[in-house]
Phi, psi and omega in degrees: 000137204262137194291340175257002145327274178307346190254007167268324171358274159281011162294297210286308159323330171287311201292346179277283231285333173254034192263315172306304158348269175336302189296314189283359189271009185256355177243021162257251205310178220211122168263109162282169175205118189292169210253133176085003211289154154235135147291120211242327185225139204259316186302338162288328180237057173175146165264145193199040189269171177243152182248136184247127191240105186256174168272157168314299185286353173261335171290321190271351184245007161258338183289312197289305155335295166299294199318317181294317179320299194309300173300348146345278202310291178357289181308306174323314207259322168293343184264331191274333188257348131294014177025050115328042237252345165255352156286303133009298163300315187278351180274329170304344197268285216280332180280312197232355193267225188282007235216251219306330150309318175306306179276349164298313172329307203287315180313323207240160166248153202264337179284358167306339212223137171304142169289338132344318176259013170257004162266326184282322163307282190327324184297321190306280187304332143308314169291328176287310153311290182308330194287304137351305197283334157281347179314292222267017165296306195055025175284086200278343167313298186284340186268294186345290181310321179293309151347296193282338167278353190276347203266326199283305162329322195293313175318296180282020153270316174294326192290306192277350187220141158231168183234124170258121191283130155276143183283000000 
């Protein structure tokens, strides 16, 4: 393997792995905000997220869901920059594409959840799916742009819902 091969290699890992950071880190954290602070962006400093309202134990086994997507990508972004490219199709399939939806369903109770947010669960699995579908391309021009609608799904799931346990 050639140094400049490989050093694009880990340009693309990095560069994946902090696009991902970001992304997912704005509908995870929680922005305080100090007493004389002026607000400048209200999506930075207030939640305005809609809270989807779980039981305790539904709340810790949908977070457990989200958490298996993240370590997904993770895994994902390591098989394509070790170009791996069918572990990579198969974890997208079997993590994120409609097959892990079906089993979140069975798992959940789905009536639990805003129709709004099963049209973005949807979007989420359909970019994956379509993602799935470029991989065996080994194309990164073409697996990335897909790669970023699938991150952009997580991101506007995240942005638009939080899940709050009911007592």
């Amino acid at each position: 393997m050639s140094p400049l091969y490989r050093g694009r290699q880990i340009l693309l890992g990095r560069v994946t792995l902090g696009v991902l950071c970001v992304a997912l880190s704005a509908g995870c954290a929680e922005v305080g905000h100090r007493h004389g602070e002026q607000r400048s962006n209200p999506y930075l400093t207030s939640d305005t997220r809609h809270p989807i309202p779980l039981s305790s134990s539904a709340g810790k086994e949908h977070r457990a869901v989200m958490l298996q997507h993240l370590e997904t990508i993770q895994v994902i972004v390591n098989a394509l920059v070790e170009e791996d490219y069918e572990l990579a199709k198969g974890l997208t399939e079997s993590h994120l594409g409609f097959f892990m939806h079906r089993q979140a369903m069975a798992q959940q109770q789905p009536e639990n959840f805003p129709p709004a947010y099963h049209d973005l669960a949807m979007a989420h699995h359909a970019a994956a799916e379509e993602l799935a579908k470029i991989i065996p391309t080994k194309d990164l021009k073409q697996i990335l742009p897909q790669f970023n609608s699938v991150l952009k799904a997580c991101v506007a799931c995240h942005l638009e819902f939080t899940v709050r346990e009911q007592s």
